[in-house]
N, C-alpha and C positions, 0 to 999 in steps of 0.2 A: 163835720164833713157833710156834704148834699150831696143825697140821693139821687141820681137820675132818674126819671120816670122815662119809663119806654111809649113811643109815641107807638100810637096803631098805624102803621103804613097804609098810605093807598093802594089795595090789590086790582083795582079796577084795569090797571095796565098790564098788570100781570096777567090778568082772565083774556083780556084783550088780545094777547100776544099769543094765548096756547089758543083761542079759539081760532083765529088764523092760522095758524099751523096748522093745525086739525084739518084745514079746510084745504090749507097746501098739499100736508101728505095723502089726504085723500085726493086730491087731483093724480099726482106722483101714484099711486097705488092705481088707480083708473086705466092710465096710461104704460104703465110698465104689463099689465096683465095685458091690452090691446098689441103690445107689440112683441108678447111672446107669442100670442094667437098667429100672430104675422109669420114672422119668426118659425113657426113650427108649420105653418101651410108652405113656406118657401123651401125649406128643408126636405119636407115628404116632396113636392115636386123635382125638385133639386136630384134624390135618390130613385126616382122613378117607382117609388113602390106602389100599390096598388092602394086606390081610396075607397074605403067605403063608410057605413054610415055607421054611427057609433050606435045603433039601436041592434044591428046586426053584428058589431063586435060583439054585443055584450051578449048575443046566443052563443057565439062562437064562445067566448070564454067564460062563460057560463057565472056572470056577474052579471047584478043589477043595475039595469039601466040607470034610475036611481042614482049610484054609486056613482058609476059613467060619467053622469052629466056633471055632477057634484065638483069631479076631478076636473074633470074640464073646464069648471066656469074659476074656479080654483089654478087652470093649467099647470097641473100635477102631474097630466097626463098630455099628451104630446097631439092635443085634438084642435081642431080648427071650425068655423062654421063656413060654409058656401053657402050663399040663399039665407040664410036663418035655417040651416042643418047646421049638426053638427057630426062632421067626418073626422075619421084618422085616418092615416094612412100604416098598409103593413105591407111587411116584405115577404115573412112565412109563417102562415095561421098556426099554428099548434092547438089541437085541442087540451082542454085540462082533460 
């Protein structure tokens, strides 16, 4: 009986195919965080609540700025930029 030998595939199309991808879902990721920004400035207008700038949220709630921006560029938190700020908008301050 003969043994098969296992031939070495070519991976080269395979590197080929994940590195595009890579390169897709980072577009797809790019884009999806751009139109939550959208998204989330359209809504705070939408409800009329008041805007201010997320450097004076973060005295208000007594969180670092820091933190703030981190969530934001993440849109974790429900911030937007105007100008190159970045604001949120709130309906009822609460202090911590």
């Amino acid at each position: 009986m003969r043994r098969k030998t296992l031939r070495r595939k070519n991976f080269k199309g395979n590197c080929d195919f994940y590195r595009e991808f890579m390169i897709l879902f980072n577009k797809i990721h790019v884009i999806s965080l751009a139109l939550m920004e959208s998204f989330h400035k359209r809504i705070t207008y939408l409800k009329g609540e008041k805007i201010i700038p997320l450097a004076e949220f973060s005295e208000i709630k007594k969180e670092s700025l820091k933190t703030l921006l981190n969530k934001a560029k993440r849109q974790t938190t429900p911030a937007f930029r105007e100008k190159g700020i970045w604001k949120i908008g709130v309906d009822n301050i609460k202090k911590k």
